[in-house]
C-alpha positions as a Markdown table, in Angstrom:
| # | Residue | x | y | z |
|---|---|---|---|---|
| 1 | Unk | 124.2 | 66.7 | 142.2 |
| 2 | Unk | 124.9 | 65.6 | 145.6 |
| 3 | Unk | 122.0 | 67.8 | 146.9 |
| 4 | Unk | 119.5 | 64.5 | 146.9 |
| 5 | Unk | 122.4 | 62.8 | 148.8 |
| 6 | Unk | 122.8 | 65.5 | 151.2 |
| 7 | Unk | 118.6 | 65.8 | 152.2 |
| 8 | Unk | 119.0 | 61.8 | 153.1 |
| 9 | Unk | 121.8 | 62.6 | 155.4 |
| 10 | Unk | 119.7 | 65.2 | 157.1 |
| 11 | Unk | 116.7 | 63.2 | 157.2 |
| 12 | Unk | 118.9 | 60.7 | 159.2 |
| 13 | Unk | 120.2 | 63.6 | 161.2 |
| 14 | Unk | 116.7 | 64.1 | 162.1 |
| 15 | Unk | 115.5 | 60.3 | 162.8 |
| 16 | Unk | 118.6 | 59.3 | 164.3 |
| 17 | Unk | 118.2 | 55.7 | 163.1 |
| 18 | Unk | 115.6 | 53.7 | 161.2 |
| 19 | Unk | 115.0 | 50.1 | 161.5 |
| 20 | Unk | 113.8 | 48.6 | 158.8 |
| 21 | Unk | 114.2 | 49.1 | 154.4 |
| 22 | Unk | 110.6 | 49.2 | 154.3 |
| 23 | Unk | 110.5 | 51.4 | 157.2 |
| 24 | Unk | 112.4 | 53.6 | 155.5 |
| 25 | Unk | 110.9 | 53.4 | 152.1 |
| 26 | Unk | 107.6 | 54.5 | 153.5 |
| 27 | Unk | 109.0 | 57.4 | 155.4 |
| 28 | Unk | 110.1 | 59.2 | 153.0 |
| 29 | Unk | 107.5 | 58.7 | 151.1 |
| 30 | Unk | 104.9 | 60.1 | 153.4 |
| 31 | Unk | 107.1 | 63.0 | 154.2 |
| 32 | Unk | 107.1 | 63.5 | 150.3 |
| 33 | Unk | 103.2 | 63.4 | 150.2 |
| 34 | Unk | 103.5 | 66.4 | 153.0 |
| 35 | Unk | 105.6 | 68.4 | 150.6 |
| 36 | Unk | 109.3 | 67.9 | 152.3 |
| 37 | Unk | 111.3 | 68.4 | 149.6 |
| 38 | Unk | 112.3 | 65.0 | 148.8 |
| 39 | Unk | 112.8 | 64.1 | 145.0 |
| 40 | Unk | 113.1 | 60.2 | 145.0 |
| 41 | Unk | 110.6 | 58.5 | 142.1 |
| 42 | Unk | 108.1 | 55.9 | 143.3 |
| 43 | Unk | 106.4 | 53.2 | 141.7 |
| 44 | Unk | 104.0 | 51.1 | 143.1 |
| 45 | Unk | 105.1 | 48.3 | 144.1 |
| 46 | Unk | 104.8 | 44.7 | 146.3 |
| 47 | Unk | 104.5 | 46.3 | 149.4 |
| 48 | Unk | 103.6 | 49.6 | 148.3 |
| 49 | Unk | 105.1 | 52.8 | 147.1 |
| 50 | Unk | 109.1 | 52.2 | 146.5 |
| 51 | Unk | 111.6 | 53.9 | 144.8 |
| 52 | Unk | 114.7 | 52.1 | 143.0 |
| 53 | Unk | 116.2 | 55.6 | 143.5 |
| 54 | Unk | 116.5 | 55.8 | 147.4 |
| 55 | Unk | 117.7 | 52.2 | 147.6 |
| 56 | Unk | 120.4 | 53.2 | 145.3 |
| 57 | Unk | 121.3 | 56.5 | 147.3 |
| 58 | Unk | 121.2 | 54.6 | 150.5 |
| 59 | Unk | 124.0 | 52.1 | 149.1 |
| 60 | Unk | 126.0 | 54.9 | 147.4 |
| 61 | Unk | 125.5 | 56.6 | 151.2 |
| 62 | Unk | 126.8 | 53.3 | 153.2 |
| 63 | Unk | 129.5 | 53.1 | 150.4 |
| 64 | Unk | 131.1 | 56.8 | 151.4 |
| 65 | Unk | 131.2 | 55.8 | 155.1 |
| 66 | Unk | 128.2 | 58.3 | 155.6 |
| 67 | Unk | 125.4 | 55.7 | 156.9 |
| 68 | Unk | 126.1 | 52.6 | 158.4 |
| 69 | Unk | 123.6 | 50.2 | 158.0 |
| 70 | Unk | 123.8 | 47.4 | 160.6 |
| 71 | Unk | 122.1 | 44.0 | 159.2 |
| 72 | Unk | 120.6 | 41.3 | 161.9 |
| 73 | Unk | 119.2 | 38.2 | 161.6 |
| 74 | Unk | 116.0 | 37.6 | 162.6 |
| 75 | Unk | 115.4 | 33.9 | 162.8 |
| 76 | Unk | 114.0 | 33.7 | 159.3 |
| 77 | Unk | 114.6 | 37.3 | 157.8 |
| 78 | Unk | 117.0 | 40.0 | 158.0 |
| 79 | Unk | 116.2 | 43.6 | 159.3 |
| 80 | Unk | 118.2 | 46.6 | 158.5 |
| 81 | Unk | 119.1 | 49.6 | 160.8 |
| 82 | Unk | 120.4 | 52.8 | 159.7 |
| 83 | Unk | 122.0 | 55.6 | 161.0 |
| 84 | Unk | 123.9 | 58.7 | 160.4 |
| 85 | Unk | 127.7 | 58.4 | 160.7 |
| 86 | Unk | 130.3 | 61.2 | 162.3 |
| 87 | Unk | 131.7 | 61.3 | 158.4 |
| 88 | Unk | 127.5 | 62.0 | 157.7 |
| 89 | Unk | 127.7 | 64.7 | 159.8 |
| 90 | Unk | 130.7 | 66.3 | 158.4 |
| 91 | Unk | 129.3 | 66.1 | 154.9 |
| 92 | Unk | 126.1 | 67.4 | 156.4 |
| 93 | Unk | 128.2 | 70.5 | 157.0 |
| 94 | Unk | 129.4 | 71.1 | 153.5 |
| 95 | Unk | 125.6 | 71.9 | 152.2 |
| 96 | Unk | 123.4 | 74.8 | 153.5 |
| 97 | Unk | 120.3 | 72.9 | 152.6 |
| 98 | Unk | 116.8 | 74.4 | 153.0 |
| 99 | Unk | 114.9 | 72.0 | 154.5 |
| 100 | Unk | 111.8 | 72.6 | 156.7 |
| 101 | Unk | 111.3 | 71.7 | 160.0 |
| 102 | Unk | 110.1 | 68.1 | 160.4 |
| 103 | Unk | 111.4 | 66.6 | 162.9 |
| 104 | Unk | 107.3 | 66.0 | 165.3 |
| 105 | Unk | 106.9 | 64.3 | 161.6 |
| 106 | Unk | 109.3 | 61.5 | 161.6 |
| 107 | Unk | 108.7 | 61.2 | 165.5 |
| 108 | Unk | 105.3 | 60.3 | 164.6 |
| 109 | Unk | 106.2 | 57.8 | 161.7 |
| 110 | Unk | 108.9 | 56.3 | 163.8 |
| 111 | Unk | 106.1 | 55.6 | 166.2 |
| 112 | Unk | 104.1 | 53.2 | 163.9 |
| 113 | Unk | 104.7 | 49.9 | 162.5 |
| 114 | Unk | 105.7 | 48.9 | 159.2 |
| 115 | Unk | 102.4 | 47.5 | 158.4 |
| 116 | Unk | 100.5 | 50.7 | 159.2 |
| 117 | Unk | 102.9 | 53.1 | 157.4 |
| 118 | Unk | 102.4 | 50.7 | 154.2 |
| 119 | Unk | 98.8 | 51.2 | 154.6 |
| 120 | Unk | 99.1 | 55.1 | 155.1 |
| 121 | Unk | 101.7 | 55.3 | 151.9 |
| 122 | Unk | 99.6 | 53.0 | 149.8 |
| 123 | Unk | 96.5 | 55.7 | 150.8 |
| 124 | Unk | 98.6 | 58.5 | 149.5 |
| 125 | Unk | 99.6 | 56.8 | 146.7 |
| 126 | Unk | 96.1 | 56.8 | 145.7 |
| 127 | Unk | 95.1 | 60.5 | 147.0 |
| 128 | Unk | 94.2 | 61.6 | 143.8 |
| 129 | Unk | 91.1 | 59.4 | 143.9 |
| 130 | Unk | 87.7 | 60.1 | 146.4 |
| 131 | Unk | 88.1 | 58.7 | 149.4 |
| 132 | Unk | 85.6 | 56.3 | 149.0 |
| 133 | Unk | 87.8 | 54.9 | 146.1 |
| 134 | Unk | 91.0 | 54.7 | 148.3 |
| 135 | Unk | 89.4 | 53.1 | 150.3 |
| 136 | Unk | 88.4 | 50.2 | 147.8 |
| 137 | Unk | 91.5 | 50.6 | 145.9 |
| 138 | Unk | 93.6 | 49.5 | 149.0 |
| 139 | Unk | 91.5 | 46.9 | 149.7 |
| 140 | Unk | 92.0 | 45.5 | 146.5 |
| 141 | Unk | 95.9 | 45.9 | 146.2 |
| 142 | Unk | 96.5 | 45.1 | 149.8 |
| 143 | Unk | 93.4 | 42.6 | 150.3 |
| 144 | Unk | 96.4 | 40.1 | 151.5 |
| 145 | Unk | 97.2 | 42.0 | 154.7 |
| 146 | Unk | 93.6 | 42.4 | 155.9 |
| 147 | Unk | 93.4 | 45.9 | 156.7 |
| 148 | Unk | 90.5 | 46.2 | 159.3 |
| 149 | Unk | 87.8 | 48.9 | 159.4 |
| 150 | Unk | 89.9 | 50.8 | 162.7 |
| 151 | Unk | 92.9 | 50.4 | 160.8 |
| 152 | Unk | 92.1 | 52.5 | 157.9 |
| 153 | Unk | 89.9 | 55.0 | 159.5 |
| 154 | Unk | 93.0 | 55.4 | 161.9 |
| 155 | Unk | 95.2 | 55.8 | 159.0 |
| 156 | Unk | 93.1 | 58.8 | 157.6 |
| 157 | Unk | 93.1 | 60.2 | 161.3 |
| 158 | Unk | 97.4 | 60.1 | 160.6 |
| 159 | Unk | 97.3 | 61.3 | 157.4 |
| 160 | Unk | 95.0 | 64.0 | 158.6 |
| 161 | Unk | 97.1 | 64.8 | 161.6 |
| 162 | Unk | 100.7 | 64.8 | 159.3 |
| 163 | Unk | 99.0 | 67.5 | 156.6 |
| 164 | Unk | 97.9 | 69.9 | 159.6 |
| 165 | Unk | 99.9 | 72.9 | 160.0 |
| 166 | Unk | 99.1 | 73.2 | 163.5 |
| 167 | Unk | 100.6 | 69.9 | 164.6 |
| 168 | Unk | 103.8 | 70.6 | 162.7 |
């Protein structure tokens, strides 16, 4: 039951911290899409792929003292950082999960913006279409952020680089 629980611990074991809830949404989407074993449901949503379930989790996880999640204000909204606790850690412990190694993966999502990793999640979303028609389709859904020409073509260039086996 707790197994779900225990992968977000060691995700955060793994990223150390994580600023941002939409940061975070998108991360472990995208490592979903490249087959880490993560089981949260997604729906698209406003800003993309998001799942109910991994907001919930990250509550239940701040709740037991296993994340703390700092909030700060940011003149005129609030931004969230998380990170793994020493009562995480001991919890980690208790679970001999099998979890591949993905560690050059969240390096490399930490790395981008918020705004990028929404376009590279929204393209997944959509990976069971031509690329041609991911393409349009996130123009359509997203035509309110703009996405240029570069920006996509360096988003497949991402995605591209995350499903590689040799860059893992």
């Amino acid at each position: 039951m707790l197994d779900n629980h225990a992968k977000l611990v060691q995700f955060f074991s793994v990223a150390e911290s994580v600023t941002g809830r939409k940061k975070l949404q998108k991360m472990i989407y995208i490592l979903q899409k490249c087959n880490i074993p993560f089981e949260e449901k997604y729906n698209f949503h406003f800003y993309g792929p998001y799942s109910e379930e991994l907001t919930l989790r990250i509550e239940e996880l701040c709740n037991l003292g296993f994340l703390n999640e700092v909030k700060e204000d940011k003149s005129n909204y609030y931004q969230y950082n998380y990170r793994i606790t020493s009562d995480g850690k001991d919890f980690l412990q208790q679970f001999g999960l099998d979890m591949p190694d993905y560690q050059i993966k969240v390096d490399k999502l930490k790395s981008r913006s918020s705004r990028f990793l929404e376009l590279v999640a929204t393209m997944f979303y959509f990976d069971d279409l031509p690329m041609e028609e991911t393409i349009e389709k996130v123009r359509t859904v997203k035509a309110k952020q703009k996405y240029s020409d570069e920006e996509i073509q360096d988003a497949i260039q991402f995605i591209n680089e995350l499903k590689d086996p040799v860059t893992q």
